[in-house]
C-alpha positions as CSV (number, residue, x, y, z in Angstrom):
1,X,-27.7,-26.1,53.2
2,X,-28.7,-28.6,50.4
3,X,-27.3,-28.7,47.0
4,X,-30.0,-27.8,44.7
5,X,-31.3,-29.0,41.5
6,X,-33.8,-27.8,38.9
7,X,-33.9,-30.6,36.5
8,X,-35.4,-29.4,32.7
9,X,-37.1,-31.4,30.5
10,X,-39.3,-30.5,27.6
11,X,-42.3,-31.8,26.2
12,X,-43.6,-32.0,22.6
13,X,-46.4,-33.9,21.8
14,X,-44.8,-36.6,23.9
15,X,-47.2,-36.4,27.1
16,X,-46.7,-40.3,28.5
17,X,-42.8,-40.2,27.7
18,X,-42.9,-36.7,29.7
19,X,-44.8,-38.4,32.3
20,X,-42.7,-41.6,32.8
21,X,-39.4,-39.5,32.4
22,X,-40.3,-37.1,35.1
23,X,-41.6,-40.3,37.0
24,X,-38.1,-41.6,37.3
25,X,-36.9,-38.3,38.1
26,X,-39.2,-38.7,41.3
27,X,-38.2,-42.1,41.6
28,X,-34.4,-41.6,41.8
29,X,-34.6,-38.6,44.1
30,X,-36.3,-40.4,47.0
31,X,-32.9,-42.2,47.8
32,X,-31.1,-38.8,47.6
33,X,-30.0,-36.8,50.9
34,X,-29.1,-33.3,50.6
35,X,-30.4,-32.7,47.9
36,X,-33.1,-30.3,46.7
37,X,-34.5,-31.4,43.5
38,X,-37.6,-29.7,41.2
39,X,-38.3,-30.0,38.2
40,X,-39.4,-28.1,35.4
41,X,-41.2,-29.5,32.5
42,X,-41.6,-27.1,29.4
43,X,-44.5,-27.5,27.0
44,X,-43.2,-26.3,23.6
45,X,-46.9,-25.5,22.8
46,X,-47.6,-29.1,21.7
47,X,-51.4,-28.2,20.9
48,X,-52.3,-31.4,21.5
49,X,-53.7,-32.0,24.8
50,X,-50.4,-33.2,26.4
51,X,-49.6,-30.1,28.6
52,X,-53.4,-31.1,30.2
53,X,-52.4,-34.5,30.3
54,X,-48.9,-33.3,32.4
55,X,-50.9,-30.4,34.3
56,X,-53.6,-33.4,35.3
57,X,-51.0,-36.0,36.2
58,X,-48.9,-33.8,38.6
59,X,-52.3,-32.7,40.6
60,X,-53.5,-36.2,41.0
61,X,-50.2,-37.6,41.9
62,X,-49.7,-34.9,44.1
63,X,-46.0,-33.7,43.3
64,X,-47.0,-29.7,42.5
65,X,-44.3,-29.4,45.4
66,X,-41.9,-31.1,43.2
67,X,-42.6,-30.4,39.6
68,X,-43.6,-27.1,37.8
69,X,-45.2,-26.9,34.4
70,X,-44.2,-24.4,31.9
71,X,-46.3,-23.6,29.1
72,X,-44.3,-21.7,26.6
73,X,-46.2,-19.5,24.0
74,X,-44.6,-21.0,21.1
75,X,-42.5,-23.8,20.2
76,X,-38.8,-22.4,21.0
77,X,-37.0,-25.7,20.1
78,X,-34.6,-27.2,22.2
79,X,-32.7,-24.4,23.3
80,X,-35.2,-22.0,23.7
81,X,-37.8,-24.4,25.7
82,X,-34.1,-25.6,27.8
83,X,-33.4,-22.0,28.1
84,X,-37.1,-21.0,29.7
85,X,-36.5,-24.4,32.1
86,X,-33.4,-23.0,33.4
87,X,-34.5,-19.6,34.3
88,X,-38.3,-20.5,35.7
89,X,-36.2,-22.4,38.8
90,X,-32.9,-21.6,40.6
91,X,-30.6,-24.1,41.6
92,X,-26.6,-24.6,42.3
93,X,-27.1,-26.9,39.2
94,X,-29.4,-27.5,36.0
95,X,-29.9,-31.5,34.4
96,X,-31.5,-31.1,31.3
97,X,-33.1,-33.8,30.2
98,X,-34.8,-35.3,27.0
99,X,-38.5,-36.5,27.6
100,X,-37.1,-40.2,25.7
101,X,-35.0,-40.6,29.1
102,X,-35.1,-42.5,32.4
103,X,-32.8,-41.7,35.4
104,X,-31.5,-44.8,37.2
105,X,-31.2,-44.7,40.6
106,X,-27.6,-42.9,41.8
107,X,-27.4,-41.2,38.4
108,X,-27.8,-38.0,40.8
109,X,-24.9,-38.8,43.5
110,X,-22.6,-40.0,41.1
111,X,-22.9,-36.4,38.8
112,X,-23.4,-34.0,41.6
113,X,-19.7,-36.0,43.6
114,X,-18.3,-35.6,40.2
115,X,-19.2,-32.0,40.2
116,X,-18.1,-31.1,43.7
117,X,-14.9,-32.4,43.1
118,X,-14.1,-30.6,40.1
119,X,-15.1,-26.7,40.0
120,X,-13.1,-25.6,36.7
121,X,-15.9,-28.3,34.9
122,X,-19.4,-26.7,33.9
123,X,-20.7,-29.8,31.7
124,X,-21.0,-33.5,33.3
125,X,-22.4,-36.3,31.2
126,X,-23.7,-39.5,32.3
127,X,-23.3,-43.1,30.6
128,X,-26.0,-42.8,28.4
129,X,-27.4,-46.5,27.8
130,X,-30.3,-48.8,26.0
131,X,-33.0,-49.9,27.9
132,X,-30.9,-53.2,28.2
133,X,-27.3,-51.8,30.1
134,X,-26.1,-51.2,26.0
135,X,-23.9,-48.1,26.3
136,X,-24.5,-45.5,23.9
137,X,-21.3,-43.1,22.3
138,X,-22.3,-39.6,23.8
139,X,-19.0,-37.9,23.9
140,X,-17.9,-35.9,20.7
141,X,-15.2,-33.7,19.1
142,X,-16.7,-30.8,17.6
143,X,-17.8,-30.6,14.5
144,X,-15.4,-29.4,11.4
145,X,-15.1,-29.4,7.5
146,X,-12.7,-32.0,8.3
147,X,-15.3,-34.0,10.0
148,X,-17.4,-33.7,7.6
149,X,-15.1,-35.1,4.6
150,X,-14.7,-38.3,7.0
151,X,-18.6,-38.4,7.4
152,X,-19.6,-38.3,3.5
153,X,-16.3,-40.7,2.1
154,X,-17.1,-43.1,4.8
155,X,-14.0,-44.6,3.4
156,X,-11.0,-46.3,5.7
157,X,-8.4,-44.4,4.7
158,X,-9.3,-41.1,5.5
159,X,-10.5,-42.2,8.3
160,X,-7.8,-43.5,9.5
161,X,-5.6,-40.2,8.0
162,X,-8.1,-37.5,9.8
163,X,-8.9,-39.9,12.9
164,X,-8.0,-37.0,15.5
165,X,-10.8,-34.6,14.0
166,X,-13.6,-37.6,13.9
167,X,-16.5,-36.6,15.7
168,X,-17.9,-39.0,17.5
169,X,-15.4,-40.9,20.4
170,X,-15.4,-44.3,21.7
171,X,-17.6,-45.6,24.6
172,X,-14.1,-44.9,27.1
173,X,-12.6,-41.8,25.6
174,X,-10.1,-40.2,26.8
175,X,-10.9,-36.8,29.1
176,X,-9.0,-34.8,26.9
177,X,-10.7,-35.6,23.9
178,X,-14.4,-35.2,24.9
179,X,-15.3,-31.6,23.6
180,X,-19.0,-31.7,23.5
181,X,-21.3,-34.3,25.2
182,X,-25.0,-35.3,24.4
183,X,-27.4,-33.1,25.8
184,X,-29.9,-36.1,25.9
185,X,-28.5,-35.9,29.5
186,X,-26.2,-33.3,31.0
187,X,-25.2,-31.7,34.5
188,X,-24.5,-27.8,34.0
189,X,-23.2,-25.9,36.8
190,X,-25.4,-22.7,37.2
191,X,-22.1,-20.9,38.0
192,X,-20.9,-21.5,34.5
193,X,-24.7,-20.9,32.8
194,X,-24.3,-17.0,35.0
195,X,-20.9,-16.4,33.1
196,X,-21.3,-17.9,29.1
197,X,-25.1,-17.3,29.3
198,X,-28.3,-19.7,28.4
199,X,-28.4,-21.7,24.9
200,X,-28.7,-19.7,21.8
201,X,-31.8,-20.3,20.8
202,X,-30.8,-19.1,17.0
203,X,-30.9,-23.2,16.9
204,X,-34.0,-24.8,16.7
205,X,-32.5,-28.3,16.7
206,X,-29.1,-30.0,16.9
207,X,-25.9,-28.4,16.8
208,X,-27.3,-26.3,19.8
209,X,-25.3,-28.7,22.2
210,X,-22.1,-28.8,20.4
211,X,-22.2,-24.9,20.4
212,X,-22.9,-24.3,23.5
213,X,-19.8,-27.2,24.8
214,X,-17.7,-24.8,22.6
215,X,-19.1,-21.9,24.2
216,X,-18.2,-23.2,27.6
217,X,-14.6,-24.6,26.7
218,X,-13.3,-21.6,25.7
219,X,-14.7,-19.5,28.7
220,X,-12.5,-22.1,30.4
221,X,-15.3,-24.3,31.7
222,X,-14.3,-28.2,31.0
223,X,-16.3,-31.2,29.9
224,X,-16.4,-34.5,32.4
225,X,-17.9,-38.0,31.4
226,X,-19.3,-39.8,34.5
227,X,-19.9,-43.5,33.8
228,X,-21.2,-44.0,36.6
229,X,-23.9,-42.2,36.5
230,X,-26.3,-44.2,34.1
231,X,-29.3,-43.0,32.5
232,X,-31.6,-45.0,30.2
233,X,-31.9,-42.8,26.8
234,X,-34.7,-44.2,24.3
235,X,-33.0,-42.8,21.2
236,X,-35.2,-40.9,19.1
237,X,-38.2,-40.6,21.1
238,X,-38.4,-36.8,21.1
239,X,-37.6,-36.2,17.9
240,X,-37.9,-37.6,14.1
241,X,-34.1,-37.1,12.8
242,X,-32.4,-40.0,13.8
243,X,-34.9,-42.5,12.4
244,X,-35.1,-40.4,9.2
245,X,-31.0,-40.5,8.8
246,X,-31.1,-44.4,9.7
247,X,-33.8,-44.5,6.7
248,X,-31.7,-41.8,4.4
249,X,-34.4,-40.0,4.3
250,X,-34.9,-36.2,3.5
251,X,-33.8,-34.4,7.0
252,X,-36.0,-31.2,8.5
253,X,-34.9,-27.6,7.2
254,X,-33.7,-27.1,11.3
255,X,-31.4,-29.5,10.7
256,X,-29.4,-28.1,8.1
257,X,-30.2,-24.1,9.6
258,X,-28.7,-25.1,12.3
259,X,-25.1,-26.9,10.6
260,X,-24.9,-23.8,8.7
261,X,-25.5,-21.5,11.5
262,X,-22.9,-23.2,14.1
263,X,-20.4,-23.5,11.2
264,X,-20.2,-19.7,10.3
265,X,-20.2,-19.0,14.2
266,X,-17.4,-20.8,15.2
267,X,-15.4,-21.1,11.6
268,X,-16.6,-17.3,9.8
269,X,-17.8,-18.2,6.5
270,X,-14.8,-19.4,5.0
271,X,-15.1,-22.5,7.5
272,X,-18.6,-23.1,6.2
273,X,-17.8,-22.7,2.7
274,X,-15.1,-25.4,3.5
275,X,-17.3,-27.5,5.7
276,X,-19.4,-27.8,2.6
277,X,-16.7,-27.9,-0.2
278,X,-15.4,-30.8,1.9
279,X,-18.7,-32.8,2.1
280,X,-18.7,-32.6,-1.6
281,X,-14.9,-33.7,-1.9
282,X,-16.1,-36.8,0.3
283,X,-18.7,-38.2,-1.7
284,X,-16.3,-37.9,-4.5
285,X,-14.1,-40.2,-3.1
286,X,-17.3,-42.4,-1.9
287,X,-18.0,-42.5,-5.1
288,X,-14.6,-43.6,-6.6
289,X,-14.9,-46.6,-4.2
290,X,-16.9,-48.0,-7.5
291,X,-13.6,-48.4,-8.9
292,X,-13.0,-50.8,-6.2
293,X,-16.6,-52.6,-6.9
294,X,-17.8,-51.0,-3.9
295,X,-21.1,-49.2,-2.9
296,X,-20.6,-46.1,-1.4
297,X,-22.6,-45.7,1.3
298,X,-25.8,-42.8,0.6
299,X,-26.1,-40.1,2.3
300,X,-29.7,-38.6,3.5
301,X,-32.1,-37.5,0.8
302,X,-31.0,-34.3,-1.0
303,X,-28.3,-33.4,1.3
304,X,-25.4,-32.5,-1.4
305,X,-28.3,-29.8,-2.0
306,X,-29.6,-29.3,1.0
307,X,-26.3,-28.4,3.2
308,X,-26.3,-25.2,1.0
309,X,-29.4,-24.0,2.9
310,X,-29.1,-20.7,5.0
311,X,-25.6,-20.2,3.2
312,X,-26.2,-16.3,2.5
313,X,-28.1,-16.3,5.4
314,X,-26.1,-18.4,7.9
315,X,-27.6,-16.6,11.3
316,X,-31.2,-16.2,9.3
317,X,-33.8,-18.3,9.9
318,X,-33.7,-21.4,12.1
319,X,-36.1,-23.1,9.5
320,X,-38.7,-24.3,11.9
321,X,-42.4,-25.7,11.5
322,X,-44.1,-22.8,10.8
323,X,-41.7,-20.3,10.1
């Protein structure tokens, strides 16, 4: 029998990056063999005429056969709208996919051979890349109050002293370091989704992938970066954080729900308290760079206030539009 494949991707007000993403999902499928492939885009009730523009598109191309469109009640975020794509479609494996990304052709073979060949792994990650070849970092150590000192003194030497718990790894890391991957693109074996269960959708946005790597790990599901597997990632297409932390701008109230939340889950609320106390410790030292006649380097707009949202409430709200 074919391997099968129920590919996810959600849409948010992003109707022709859905359309062109699920279009190379088509595109690199037709030089697959044995392989089943569907996929599933969810509308995160967009309210703005993009689930028509999807539901129009797939009858006039044709491809009902091939792709389903879900129309969720509400906006779920990222977890829950990933979490309805996996369950409306069964299939040996699940890609989820952000709508700013474009498959390359063989990005399926080379996951789905990587997955065959190593069952104890539930996450694979492809070479995420520019639009010009230009890898992107995508493999991760989780997140802790240690990272979080490195982050906010963006200073050499502790850096340098703390480099084992840094988050973010090289563009070759090593296996054994990669503890979480970018879910702009990742393989999950629906054996491993059966035994941990589907994302928590307590997360609106970010830190849901991180958790949910943790999650797997220490069911004693592994992590497995596939280079050669390439997929063209269009950063910050789906969403407005990245360009707002490149500008130091003010972040969304998600974003900081969701650092408290995955914090106090995997650290109780001592390691939040220290995640926080050690963010503050950081931009001391940032700050004593002056003494060096150095700038330190700012942080996003109302952060050293900000990270104390949800504190009280760490598994509280998950701060999104609307709530």
């Amino acid at each position: 029998m074919p391997t099968t494949l129920s590919v996810s991707i959600i849409n948010y007000r992003t109707g022709d990056l859905t359309i062109a993403c699920v279009q190379s999902v088509l595109d690199a499928a037709r030089g697959e063999t044995g392989l089943n492939i569907h996929t599933v885009v969810v509308d995160n009730a967009s309210g703005d005429g993009s689930a028509d523009q999807i539901a129009n598109w797939i009858e006039q191309t044709g491809v009902a056969d091939q792709v389903t469109l879900v129309r969720s009640p509400a906006n779920t975020g990222f977890a829950g709208g990933h979490n309805q794509g996996m369950t409306a479609r069964p299939g040996d494996y699940v890609l989820l996919l952000n709508s700013d990304a474009a498959i390359r052709p063989g990005a399926f073979s080379a996951l789905l051979d990587a997955a065959r060949n190593a069952p104890d792994v539930g996450f694979f990650a492809p070479r995420l890349e520019d639009p010009d070849g230009t890898p992107q970092v995508s493999c991760f150590r989780t997140h802790s109050p240690r990272s979080e000192l490195i982050r906010t003194a963006v200073t050499g030497a502790v850096t340098r002293a703390l480099k084992r718990h840094e988050v973010a790894l090289g563009l070759d890391p090593e296996p054994a370091q990669i503890e979480w991957m970018s879910f702009a693109c990742i393989l999950l074996r629906r054996d491993m989704i059966d035994a941990i269960g589907l994302m928590d959708d307590g997360y609106f946005l970010y830190f849901e992938d991180a958790e949910y790597s943790l999650r797997g790990r220490r069911a004693g599901w592994g992590c497995a970066f596939v280079p050669a597997a390439r997929v063209i990632h269009y950063r910050g297409g789906s969403g407005p954080v990245k360009a707002l932390q490149k500008a130091k701008k003010r972040l969304p109230r998600y974003y900081y729900c969701a650092r408290s939340r995955f914090f106090h889950q995997h650290y109780g609320h001592t390691g939040l308290l220290a995640a926080n106390l050690c963010w503050h410790l950081g931009r001391v030292i940032a700050h004593l760079r002056w003494l060096a006649g150095r700038r330190p380097v700012p942080m996003a707009a109302h952060e050293a206030r900000d990270i104390w949202i949800n504190f009280t409430t760490p598994l509280g709200p998950r701060g999104a539009p609307g709530e």
